[in-house]
C-alpha positions as CSV (number, residue, x, y, z in Angstrom):
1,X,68.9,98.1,124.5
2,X,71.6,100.1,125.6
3,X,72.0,102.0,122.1
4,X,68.5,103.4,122.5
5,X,69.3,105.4,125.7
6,X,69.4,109.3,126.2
7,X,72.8,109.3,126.5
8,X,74.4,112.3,124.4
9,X,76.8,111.2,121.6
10,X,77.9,113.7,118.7
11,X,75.9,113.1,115.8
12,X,78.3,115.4,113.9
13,X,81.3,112.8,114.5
14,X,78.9,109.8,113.6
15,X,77.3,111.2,110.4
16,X,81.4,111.8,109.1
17,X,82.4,108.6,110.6
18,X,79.5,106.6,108.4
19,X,79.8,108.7,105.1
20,X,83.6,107.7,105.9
21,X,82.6,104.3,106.2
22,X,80.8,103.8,102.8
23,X,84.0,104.7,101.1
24,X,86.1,102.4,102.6
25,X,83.6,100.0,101.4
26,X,84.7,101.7,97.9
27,X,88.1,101.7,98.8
28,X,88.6,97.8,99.7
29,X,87.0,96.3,96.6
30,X,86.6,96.5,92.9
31,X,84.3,98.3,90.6
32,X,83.3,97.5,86.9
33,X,85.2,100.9,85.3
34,X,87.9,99.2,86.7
35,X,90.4,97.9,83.7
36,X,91.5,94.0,84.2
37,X,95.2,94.6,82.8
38,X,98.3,96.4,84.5
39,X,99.6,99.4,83.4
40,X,102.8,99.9,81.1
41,X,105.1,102.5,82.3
42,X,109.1,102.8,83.1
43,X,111.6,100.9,85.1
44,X,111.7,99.5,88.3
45,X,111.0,101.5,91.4
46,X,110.6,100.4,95.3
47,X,107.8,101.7,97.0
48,X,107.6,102.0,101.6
49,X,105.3,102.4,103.9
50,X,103.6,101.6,107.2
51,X,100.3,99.9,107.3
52,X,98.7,101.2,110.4
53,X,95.4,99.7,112.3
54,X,97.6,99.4,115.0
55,X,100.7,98.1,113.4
56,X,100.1,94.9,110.8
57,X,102.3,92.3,111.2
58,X,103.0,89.8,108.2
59,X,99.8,91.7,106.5
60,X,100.1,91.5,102.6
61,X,101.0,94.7,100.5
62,X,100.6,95.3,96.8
63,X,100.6,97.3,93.9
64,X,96.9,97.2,92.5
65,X,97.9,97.6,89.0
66,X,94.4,97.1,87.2
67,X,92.6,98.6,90.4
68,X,90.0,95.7,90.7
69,X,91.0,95.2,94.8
70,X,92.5,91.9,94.2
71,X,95.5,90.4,93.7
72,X,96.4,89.2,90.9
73,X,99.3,86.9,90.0
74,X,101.1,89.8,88.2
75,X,101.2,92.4,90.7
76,X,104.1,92.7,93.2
77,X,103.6,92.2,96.6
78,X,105.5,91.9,99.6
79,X,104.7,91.1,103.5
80,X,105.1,93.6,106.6
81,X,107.6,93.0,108.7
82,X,107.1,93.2,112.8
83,X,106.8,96.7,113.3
84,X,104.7,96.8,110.4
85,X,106.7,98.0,107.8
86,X,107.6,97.1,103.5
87,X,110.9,98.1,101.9
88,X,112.3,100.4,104.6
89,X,112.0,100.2,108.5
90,X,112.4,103.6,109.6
91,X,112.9,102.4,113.2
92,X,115.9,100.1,112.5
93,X,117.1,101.1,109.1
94,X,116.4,98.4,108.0
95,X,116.8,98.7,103.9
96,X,114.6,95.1,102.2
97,X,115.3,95.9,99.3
98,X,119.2,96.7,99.2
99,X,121.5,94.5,96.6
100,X,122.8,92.8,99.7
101,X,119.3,91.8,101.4
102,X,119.3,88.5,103.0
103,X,116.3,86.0,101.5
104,X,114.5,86.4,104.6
105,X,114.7,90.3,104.2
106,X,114.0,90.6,101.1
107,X,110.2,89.4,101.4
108,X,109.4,92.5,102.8
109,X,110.4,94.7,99.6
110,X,108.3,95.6,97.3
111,X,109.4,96.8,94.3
112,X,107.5,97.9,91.5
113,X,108.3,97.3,87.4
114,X,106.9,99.8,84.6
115,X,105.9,101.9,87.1
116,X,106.9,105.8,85.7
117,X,108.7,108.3,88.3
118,X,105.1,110.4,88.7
119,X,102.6,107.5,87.8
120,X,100.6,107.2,90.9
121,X,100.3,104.2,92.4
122,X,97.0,102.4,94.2
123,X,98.5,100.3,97.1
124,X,96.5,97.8,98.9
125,X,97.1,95.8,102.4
126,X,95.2,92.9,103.7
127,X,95.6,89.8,106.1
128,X,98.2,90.0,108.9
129,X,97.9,90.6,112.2
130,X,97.9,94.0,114.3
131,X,100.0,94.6,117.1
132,X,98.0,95.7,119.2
133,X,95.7,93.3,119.9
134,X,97.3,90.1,118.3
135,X,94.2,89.5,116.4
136,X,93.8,88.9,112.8
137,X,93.6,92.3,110.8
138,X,90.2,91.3,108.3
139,X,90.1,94.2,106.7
140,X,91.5,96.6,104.0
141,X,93.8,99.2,103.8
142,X,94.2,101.7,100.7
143,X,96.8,104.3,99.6
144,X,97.6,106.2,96.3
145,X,100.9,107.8,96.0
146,X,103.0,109.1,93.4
147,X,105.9,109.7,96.1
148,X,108.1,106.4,95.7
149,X,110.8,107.6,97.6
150,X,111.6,104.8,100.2
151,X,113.5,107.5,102.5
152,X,110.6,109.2,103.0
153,X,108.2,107.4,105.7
154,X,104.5,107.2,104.9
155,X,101.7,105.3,106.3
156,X,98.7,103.5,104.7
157,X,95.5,103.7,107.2
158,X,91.6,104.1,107.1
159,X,92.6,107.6,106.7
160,X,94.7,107.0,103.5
161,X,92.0,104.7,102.0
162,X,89.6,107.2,101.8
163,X,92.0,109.8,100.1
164,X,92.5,106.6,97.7
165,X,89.1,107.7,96.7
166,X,89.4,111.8,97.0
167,X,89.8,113.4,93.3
168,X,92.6,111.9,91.4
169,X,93.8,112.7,87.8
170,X,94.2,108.8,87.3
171,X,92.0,107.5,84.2
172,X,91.1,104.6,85.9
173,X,89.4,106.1,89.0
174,X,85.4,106.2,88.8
175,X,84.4,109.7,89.1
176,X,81.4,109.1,91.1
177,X,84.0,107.0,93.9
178,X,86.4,110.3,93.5
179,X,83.7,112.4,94.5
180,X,82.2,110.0,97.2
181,X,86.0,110.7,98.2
182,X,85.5,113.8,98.3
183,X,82.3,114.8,99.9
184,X,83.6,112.0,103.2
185,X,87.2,114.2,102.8
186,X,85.6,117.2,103.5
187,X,82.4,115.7,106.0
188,X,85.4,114.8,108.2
189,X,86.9,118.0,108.0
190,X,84.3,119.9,108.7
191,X,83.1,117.7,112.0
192,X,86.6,118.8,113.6
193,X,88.3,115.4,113.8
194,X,90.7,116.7,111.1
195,X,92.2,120.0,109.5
196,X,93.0,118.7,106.2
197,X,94.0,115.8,104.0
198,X,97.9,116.0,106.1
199,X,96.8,115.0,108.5
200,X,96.5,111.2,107.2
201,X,99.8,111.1,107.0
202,X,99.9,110.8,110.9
203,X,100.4,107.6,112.5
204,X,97.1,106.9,113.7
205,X,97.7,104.4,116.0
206,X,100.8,106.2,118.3
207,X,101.7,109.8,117.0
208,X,98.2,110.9,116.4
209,X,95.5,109.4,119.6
210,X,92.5,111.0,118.0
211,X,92.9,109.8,114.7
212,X,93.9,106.5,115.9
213,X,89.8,106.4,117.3
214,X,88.7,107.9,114.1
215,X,90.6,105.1,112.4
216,X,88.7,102.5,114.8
217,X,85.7,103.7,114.1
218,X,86.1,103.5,110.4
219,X,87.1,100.3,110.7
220,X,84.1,98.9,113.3
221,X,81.4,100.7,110.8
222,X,82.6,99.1,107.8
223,X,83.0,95.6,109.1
224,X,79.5,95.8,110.1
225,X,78.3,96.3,106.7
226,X,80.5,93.6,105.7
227,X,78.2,91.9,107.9
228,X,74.7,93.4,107.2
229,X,76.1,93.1,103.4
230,X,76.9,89.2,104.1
231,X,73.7,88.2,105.9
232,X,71.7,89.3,102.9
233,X,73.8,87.9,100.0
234,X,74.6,84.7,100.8
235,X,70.8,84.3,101.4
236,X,70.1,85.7,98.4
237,X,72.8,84.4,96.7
238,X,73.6,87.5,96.0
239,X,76.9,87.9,93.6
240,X,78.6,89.9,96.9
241,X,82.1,90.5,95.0
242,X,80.8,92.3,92.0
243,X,78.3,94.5,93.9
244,X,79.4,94.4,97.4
245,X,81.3,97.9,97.7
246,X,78.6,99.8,95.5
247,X,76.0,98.2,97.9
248,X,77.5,99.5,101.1
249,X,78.4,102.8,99.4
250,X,74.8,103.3,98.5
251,X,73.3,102.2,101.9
252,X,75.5,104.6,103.8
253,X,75.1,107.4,101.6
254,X,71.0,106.7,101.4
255,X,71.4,106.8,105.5
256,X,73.9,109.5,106.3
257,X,71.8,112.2,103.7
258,X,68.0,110.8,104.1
259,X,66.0,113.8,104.9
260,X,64.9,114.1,108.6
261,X,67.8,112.3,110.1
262,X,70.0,115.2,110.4
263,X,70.7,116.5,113.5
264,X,68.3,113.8,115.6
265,X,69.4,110.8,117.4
266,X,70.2,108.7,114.5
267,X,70.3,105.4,116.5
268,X,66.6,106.1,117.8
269,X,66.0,107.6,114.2
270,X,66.8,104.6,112.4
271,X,64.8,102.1,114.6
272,X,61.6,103.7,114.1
273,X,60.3,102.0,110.9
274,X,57.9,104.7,109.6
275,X,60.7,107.0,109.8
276,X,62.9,105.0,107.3
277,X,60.0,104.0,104.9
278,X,61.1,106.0,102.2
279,X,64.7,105.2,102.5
280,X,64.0,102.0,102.6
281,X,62.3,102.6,99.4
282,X,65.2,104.1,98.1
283,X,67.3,101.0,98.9
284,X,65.1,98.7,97.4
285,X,65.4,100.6,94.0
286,X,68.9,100.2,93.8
287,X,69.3,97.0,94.8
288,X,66.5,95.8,92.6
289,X,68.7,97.1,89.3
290,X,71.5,94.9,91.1
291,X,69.4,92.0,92.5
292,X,66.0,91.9,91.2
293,X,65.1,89.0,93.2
294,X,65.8,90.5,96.4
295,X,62.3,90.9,97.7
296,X,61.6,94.4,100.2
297,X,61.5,92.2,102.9
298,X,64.7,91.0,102.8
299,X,65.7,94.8,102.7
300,X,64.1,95.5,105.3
301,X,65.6,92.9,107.0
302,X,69.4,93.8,106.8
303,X,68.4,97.5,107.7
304,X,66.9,96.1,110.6
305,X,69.9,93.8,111.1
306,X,72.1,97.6,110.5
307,X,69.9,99.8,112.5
308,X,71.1,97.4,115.5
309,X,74.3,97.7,114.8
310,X,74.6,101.7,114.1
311,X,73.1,101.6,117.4
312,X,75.7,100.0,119.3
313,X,78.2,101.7,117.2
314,X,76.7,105.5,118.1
315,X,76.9,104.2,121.6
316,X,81.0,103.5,121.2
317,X,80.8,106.9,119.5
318,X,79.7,108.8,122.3
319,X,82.9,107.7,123.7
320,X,85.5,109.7,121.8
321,X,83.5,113.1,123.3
322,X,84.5,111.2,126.7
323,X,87.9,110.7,126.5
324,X,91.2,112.5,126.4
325,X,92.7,110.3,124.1
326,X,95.6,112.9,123.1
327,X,97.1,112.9,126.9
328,X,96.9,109.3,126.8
329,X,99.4,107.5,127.9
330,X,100.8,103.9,126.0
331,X,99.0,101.6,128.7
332,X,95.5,103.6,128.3
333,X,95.6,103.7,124.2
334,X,96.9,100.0,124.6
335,X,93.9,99.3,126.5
336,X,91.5,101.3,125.1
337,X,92.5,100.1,121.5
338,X,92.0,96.5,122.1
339,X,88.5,97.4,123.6
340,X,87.2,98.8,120.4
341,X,89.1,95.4,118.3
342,X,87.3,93.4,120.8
343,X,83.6,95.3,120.1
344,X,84.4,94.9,116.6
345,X,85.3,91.2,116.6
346,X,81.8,90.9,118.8
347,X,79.6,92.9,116.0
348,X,81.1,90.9,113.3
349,X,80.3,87.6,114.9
350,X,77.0,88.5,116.1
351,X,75.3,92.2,114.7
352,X,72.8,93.3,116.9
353,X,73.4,90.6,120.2
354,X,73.0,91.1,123.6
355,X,76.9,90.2,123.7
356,X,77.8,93.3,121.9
357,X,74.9,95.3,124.1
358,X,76.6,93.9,127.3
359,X,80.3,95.0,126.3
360,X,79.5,98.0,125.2
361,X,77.7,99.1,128.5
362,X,80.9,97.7,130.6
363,X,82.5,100.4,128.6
364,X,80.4,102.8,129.1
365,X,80.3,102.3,132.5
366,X,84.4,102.3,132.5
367,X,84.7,105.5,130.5
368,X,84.3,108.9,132.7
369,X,84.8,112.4,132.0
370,X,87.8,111.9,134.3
371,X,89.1,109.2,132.5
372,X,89.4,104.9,132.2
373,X,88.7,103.3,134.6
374,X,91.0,100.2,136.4
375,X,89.7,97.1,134.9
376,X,89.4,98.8,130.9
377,X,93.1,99.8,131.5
378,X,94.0,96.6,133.2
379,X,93.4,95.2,129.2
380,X,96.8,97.5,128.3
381,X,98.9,95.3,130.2
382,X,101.4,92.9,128.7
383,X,99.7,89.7,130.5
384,X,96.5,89.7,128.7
385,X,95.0,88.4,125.5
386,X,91.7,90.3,124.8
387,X,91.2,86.7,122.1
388,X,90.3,85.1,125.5
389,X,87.1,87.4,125.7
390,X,85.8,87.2,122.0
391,X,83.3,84.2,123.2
392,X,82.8,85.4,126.8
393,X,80.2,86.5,128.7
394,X,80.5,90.4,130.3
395,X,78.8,91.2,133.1
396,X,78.4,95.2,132.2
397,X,78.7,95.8,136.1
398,X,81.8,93.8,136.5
399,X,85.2,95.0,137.3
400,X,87.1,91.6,136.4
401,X,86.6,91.5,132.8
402,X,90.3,92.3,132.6
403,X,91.2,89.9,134.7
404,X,89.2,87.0,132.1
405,X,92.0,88.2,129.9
406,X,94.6,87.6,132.1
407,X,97.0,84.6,130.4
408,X,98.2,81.8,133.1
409,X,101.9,82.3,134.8
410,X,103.0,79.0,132.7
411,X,102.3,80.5,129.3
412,X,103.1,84.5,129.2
413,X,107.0,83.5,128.3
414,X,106.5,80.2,126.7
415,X,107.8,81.2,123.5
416,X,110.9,83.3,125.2
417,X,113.4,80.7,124.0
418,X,111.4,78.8,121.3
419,X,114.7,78.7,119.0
420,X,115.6,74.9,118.0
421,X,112.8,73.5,119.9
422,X,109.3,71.8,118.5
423,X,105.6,72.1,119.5
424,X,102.7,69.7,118.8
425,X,98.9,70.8,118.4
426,X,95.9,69.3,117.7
427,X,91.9,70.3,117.2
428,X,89.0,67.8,117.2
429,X,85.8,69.9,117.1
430,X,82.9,69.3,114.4
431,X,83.3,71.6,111.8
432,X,88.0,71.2,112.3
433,X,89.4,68.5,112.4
434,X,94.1,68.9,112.6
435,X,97.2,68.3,113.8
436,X,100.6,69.7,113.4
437,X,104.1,69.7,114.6
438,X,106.3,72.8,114.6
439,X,109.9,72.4,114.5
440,X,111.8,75.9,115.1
441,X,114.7,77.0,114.0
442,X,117.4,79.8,114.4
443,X,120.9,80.9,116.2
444,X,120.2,81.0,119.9
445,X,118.5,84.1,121.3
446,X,117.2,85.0,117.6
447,X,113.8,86.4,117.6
448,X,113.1,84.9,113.9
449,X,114.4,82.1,111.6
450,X,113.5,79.2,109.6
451,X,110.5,76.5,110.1
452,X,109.0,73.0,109.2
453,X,105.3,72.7,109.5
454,X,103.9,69.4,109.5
455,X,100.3,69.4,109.4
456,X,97.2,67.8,108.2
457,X,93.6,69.5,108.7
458,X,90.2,69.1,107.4
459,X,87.4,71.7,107.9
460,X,83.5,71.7,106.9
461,X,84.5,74.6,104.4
462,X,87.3,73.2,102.8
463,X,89.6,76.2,103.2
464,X,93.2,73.9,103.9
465,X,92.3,70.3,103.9
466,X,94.8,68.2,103.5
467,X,93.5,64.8,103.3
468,X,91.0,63.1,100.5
469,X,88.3,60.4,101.0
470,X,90.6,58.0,100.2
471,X,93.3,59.0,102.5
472,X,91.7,61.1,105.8
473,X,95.4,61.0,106.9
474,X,97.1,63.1,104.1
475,X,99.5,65.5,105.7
476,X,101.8,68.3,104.3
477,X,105.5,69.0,105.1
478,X,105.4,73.1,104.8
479,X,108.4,75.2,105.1
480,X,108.5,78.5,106.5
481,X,109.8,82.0,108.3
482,X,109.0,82.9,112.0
483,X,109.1,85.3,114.2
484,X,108.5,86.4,117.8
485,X,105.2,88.5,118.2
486,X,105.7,88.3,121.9
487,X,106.4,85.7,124.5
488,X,103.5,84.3,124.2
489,X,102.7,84.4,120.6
490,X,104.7,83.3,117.2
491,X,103.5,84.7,113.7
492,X,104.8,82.7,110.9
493,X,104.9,82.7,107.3
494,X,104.3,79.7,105.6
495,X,105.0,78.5,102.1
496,X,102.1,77.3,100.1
497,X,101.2,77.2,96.3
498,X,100.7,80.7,95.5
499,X,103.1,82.2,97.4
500,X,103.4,82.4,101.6
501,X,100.5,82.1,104.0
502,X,100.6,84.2,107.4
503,X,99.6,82.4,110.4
504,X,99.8,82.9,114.1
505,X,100.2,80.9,117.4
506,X,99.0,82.0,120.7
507,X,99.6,80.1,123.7
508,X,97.0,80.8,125.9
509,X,96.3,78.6,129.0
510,X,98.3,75.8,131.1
511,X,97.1,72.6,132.6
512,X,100.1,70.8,133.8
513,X,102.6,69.9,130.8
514,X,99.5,70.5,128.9
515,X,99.0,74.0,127.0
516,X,95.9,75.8,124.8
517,X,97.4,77.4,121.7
518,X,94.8,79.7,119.5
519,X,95.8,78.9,115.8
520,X,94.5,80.1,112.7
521,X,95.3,77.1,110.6
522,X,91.6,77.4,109.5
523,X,89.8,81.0,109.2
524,X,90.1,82.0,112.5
525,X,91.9,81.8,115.4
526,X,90.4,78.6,117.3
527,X,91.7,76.6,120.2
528,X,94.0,74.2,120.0
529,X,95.3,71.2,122.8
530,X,99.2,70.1,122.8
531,X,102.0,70.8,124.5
532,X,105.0,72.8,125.7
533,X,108.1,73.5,123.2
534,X,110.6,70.9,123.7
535,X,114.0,70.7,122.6
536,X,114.1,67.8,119.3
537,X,116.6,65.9,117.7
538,X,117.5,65.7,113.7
539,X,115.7,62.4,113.3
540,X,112.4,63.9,114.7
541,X,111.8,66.3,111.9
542,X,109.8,64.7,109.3
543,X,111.9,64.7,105.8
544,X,108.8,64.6,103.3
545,X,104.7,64.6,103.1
546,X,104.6,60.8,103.7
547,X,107.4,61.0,107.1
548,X,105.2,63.9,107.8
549,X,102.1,61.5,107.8
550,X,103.5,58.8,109.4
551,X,104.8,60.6,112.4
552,X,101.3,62.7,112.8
553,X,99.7,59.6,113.3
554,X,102.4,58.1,115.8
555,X,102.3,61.0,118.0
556,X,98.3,62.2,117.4
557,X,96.8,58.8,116.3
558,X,94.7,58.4,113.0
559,X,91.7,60.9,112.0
560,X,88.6,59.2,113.5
């Protein structure tokens, strides 16, 4: 496997980059000490920031009030906008939440009530979609601040989530999570990759090219413990939201300071069994005053299934000694960034295969002392969409994997003029079953405006359906907010009970007057047929559920 190589990779980097990990873990969920009631304080104050993996569009910001991770129907919230900031967009000026805000502005303020001018505040992002890849953003982000002053920019990263978690006089912050905070605060520092606790204030993703990979690598570590973490509960049926965070914490801090490990090659390290005996040992005790069904095996199952992974990881790892990220240019941390989203999408979807083992050595074999080389940078150009490689197969030799991500002539501008015109899609695979119509609206030349979604759509976990047993049929008539993501992609904002639901079309591939859209109508982006936008008239857009229906089945044909 090509994680247990010789090849040299700074253990230093990797030991802060996994303590780091265990905290985001902390950071993204809730704990028991956590109080389940909001705060009373002053009047009303309006809180900006940028949320930074790269940029995340449409992603969904709030004020954690109680600090239990989730949101709750009484906490503010707001969306990003498209450069990926709430209340104030330093790059236009843009003020969401001035008197005279537009409706479609003001979704992206968020403004905060009985909040006191030095209460600090816990801010949490999820969902969206980040810029620089066009993929769905799945994890999340964490800052505390007591600085609400919209003029003055700030960002929210992996960076700022684990300062979420550094020492804090707030009464509802678990001291042992402050000091985990803490000890990853100053494992980070001391490896080099930071000088202090300013620098998460950098943007991570353009102004700051080193912390942008430190940020990636946060992010890949920790969404393969959501993994490792997943695999086990659900076949342990394993309560995963009360204990999840406390169980990653523990795993990575059991790893990172287990005795012998230090200072060795941790992926070798962690593969030899007899080696991780007693820490599996260790584990086991804490899980079992969690879990107590959860038999050793099963441990030693998902540290089997995590030992795989931190071995692909260190192998990414020994990348950032490699690379002269900070004299990048925006075409190299364009391609380079979408690389690491495209290992972590791998990971996530299968821990420990040879699909992530075969990716990783194309990059490896792309990455020089000198540099990238042509086919990883040709994935920083505007024509591709690294979604097209998630499923493929990488020959670790090859020097066309860039060109597998390449979209078709017909599609790269479809959506260049999408204003006043309507696009049909469809999916028919096992576990999805849809079909929608998209009519958009807008001045011409906007870039953003209005939309009706008709759609109905069934799926084998029941996370949209629209129809019943007695009525496979059943459609909805949604309305809606779009914008261009680029001319290839639309991200919209749809609204459902609860509030608005971000979602995303990609047009990806041509055949004829046919075209392949990836739509994430479901949980993930999947493919979907139908066609080209066309211009439509006033009678074509349905006027209710039932018109909705009716003309679903004229143009798609009834669910089979």
């Amino acid at each position: 496997m090509w994680g247990d190589t010789d090849m040299a990779f700074n253990y230093k980097v990797f030991a802060s980059a996994l303590a780091l990990a265990g905290v985001l873990g902390l950071a993204g969920c809730g704990s028991s000490d956590k109080q389940d009631e909001p705060k009373n304080g002053g009047g009303s104050r309006v809180v900006s920031a940028r949320a930074i993996d790269g940029y995340l569009v449409r992603a969904t910001v709030w004020a954690d009030l109680n600090g239990n991770g989730k949101l709750e129907a009484f906490e503010p919230r707001a969306f990003t906008d498209d450069d990926g900031y709430f209340s104030y967009n330093h790059l236009t000026g843009t003020d969401y939440c001035a008197a005279d805000a537009s409706a479609a502005q003001a979704r992206f303020c968020l403004r905060l009530t009985g909040v006191g001018a030095d209460e600090p505040v816990l801010l949490r992002v999820r969902g969206g979609y980040d810029s620089a890849t066009g993929l769905p953003f799945k994890g999340m982000l964490s800052m505390r601040t007591s600085d609400l002053d919209p003029s003055q920019p700030m960002v929210v990263t992996p960076l700022t989530s684990l300062l979420a978690e550094a020492p804090s006089d707030a009464s509802n912050v678990n001291p042992d999570r402050r000091a985990a905070g803490s000890s990853a605060l100053d494992a980070l520092i001391n490896s080099g990759l930071i000088t202090g606790p300013s620098d998460a204030g950098a943007d991570t993703y353009a102004g700051s090219p080193s912390m942008f990979f430190v940020s990636q690598m946060l992010q890949l570590l920790n969404r393969t413990l959501d993994t490792a973490t997943e695999t086990v509960s659900i076949h342990q049926n394993f309560d995963v939201g009360a204990y999840y965070s406390g169980f990653n914490a523990g795993i990575m801090g059991e790893i990172v300071g287990a005795g012998g490990l230090a200072g060795r090659d941790f992926s070798a390290a962690l593969l030899v069994e007899d080696d991780v005996a007693a820490l599996m040992q260790r584990i086991l005790a804490k899980l079992s005053l969690l879990n107590p069904d959860m038999s050793e095996t099963d441990v030693k199952a998902l540290l089997r299934t995590l030992a795989r992974s931190v071995s692909e990881l260190a192998a990414i790892a020994g990348l950032l000694d490699k690379l002269p990220v900070d004299q990048f240019t925006a075409q190299q941390r364009d391609a380079v960034a979408r690389s690491f989203a495209l290992v972590m999408e791998v990971v996530r979807n299968n821990p420990g295969g040879e699909a992530a083992d075969r990716l990783i050595a194309w990059l490896n074999n792309q990455v020089t002392e000198a540099g990238i080389g042509s086919d990883l940078l040709g994935l920083g150009g505007d024509d591709v969409d690294i979604s097209l490689l998630i499923d493929a197969t990488i020959d670790p030799s090859s020097n066309t994997v860039s060109a597998m991500a390449k979209l078709p002539e017909a599609v790269r501008n479809v959506f260049s003029s999408v204003v006043n015109t309507s696009v049909g899609v469809k999916v028919d695979k096992n576990d999805e079953r849809g079909a929608a119509l998209l009519f958009v609206f807008g001045e011409a030349g906007a870039t953003s405006g209005d939309i009706k979604l008709c759609v109905r759509y069934q799926d084998d976990s029941g996370d949209f359906d629209t129809g019943s047993a007695s009525d496979p049929n059943g459609a909805l008539l949604l309305n809606g907010h779009w914008s261009l993501f680029d001319n290839h992609s639309v991200v919209l904002a749809v609204d459902v009970v609860g509030g608005a639901r971000p979602l995303m079309v990609k047009a990806v591939g041509a055949n004829g007057g046919e075209r392949t859209y990836r739509f994430d109508f479901g949980s993930d982006l999947t493919e979907w047929s139908g066609t080209a936008p066309r211009a439509f008239s006033p009678g074509d857009v349905p006027v209710n559920d039932q018109d909705c229906r009716d003309k679903l089945i004229a143009q798609f044909g009834p669910v089979g």
